[in-house]
C-alpha positions in Angstrom: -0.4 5.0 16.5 -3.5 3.7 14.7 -4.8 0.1 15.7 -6.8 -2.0 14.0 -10.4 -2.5 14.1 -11.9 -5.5 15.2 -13.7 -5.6 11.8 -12.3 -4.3 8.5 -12.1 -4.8 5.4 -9.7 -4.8 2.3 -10.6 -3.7 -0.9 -7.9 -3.9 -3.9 -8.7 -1.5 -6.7 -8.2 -2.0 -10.3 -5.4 0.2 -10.5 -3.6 -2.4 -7.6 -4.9 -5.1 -9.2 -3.3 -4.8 -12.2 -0.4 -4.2 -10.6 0.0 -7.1 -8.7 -0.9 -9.0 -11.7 2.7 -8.2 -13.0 4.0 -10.1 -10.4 4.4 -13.9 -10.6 1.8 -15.8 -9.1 4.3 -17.1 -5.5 4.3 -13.6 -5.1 0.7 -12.3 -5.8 -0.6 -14.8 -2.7 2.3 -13.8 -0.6 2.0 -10.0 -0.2 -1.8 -10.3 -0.6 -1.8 -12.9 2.9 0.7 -10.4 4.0 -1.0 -7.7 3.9 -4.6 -8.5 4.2 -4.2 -10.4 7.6 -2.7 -7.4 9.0 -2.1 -4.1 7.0 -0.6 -2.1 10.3 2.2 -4.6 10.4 5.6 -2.0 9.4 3.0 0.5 7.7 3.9 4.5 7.5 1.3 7.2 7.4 2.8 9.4 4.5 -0.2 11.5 4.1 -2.4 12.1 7.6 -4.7 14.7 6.1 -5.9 12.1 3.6 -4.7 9.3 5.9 -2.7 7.4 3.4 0.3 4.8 4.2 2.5 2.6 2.7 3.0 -1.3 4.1 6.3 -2.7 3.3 5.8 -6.4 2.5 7.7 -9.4 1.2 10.7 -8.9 3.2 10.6 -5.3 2.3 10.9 -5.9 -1.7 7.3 -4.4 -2.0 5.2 -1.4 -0.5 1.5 -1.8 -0.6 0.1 1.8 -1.2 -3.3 2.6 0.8 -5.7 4.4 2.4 -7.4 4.3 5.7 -12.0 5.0 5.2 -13.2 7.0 7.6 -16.3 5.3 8.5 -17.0 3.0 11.7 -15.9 -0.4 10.2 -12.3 0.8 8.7 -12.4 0.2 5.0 -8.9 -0.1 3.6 -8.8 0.7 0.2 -5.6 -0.2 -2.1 -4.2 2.0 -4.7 -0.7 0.6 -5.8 1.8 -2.2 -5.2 5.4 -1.2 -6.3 8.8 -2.5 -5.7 10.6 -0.9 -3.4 12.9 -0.3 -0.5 12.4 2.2 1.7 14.6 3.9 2.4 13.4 6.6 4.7 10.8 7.5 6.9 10.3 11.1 6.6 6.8 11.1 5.3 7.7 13.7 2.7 10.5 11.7 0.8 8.0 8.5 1.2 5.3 10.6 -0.7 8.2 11.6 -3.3 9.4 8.1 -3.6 6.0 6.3 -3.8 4.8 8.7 -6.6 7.4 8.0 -8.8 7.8 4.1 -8.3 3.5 4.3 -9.0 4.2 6.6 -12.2 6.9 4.4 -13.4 5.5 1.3 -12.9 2.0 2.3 -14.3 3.5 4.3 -17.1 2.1 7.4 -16.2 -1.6 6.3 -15.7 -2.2 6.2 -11.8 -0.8 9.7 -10.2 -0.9 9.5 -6.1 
């Protein structure tokens, strides 16, 4: 089970960004205050060799896609937010499922 650090920090990338910008603005604050005050809260570890997970947030209706730094102050970096339900939690059908919703909703640009 990983626990958070007592000091971390959040950064959203372009690609997630851009992403979140589709969303209306309610929305934007919500899964941002969701997810940046505590990004462990519901998350999955789809990928523990690259130590990537995905954070359902707003009741669900939205996985935040991420990965975990390596480094002594745990840097959380932010690849994708995409609607979605979960609807598993065999890592390997979370990967399948994530890659797609990213693909579709980037148009084929951002490939996880």
């Amino acid at each position: 089970m990983w626990q958070l650090a007592k000091s971390f920090h959040v950064n959203w990338l372009d690609a997630a960004e851009r992403l979140l910008r589709k969303r209306d603005h309610y929305t934007q604050k919500a899964i941002r205050a969701e997810f940046d005050t505590n990004p462990f809260k519901g998350a999955i570890e789809f990928d523990a060799q690259k130590h990537r997970f995905v954070t359902p947030v707003s009741d669900k209706r939205f996985v935040v896609v991420w990965k975990l730094g390596k480094n002594e102050q745990e840097n959380i970096e932010v690849q994708a937010v995409v609607p979605s339900q979960l609807i598993s939690n065999d890592p390997e059908e979370i990967r399948e499922q994530v890659s797609e919703l990213v693909k579709l909703e980037t148009k084929g640009a951002l490939n996880l």
